[in-house]
N, C-alpha and C positions, 0 to 999 in steps of 0.2 A: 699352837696348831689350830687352825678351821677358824679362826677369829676369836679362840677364845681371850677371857679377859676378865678377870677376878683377882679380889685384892693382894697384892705380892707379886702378881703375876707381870714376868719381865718378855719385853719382846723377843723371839730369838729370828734367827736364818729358818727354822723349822715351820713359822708364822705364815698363814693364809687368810690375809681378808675379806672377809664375807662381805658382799655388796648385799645381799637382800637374798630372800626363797624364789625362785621364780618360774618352777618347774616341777613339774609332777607326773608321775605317770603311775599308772595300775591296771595290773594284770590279772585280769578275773573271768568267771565262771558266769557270771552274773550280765553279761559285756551290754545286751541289747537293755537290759533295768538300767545299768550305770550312764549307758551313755544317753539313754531319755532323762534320767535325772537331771546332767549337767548339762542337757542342752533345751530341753522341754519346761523344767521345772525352772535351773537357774539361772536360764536364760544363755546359756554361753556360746559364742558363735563356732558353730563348725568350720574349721579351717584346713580339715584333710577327711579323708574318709575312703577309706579301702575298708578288704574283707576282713582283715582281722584287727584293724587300728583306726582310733576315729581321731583328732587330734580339734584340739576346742581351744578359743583364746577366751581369757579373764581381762573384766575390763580396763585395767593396767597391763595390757598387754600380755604379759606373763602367759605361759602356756602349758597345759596338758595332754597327753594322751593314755586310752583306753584301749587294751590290747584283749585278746580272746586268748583264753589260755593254750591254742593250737599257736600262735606266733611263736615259734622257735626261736627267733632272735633275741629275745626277751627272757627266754627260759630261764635264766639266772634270777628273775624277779620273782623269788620264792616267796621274801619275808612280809611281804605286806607293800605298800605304797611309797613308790621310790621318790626321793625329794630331790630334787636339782638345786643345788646352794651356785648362786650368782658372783664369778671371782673375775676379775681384772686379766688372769691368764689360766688358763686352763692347763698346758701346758706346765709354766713354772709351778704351779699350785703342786701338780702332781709328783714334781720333783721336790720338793719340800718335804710334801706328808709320806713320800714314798721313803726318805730320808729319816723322817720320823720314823718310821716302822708301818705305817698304814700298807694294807695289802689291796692293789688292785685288781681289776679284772678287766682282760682285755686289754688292747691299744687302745692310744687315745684317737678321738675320733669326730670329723669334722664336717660339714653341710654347709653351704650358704654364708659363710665367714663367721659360722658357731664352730666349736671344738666343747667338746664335753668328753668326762673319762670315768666309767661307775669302780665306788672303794664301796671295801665292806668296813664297816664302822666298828667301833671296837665293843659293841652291842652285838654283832654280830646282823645285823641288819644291812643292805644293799644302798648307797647313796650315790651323788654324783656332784661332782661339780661341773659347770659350766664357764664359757667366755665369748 
């Protein structure tokens, strides 16, 4: 499951390859300090910017967004900093770990020839995958 891979460990149909982290996003309190930080301090270019989300690219491309805790769309981003893991299909991915037992949230859902779909992690924390 999610890419893992540890000694014994056999591949199954349940298996989702992780390409890489590539996405992030966080919903805070803090919105106008967070988003000078990564855009003043770390340098990161602004690539979107409404009232309650700013959305910033790293310089491998890879990208973030910074939401206000008034964005309701988001309101499930309770647990802290949501990570975007990088998969091949987004789609199939979810049918795998959905298979496995993994609990999603939401349809899966799609933009600009992206599809991403957020699980809660067996942490109990909020993730996503991507494709």
């Amino acid at each position: 499951m999610l890419g893992r891979r540890t000694a014994g460990h056999r591949e199954d149909e349940h298996d989702v390859e992780v390409k890489g982290m590539g996405w992030l996003g966080i919903r805070t309190a803090y919105f106008e300090q967070t988003v000078a930080l990564f855009r003043d301090v770390m340098n990161l270019e602004v690539i979107r910017e409404e009232h309650d989300v700013v959305g910033l690219r790293f310089p491998d491309d890879s990208e973030m967004e910074v939401w206000r805790p008034s964005d309701e769309f988001h309101s499930f981003f309770t647990t802290g900093p949501v990570v975007g893991f990088r998969v091949d299909d987004a789609e199939q991915g979810r049918a795998q770990m959905e298979a496995a037992g993994i609990e999603f949230i939401g349809p899966l859902q799609h933009s600009e020839g992206a599809k991403w779909t957020h699980f809660r992690g067996t942490d109990g924390n909020i993730y996503e995958i991507y494709s």
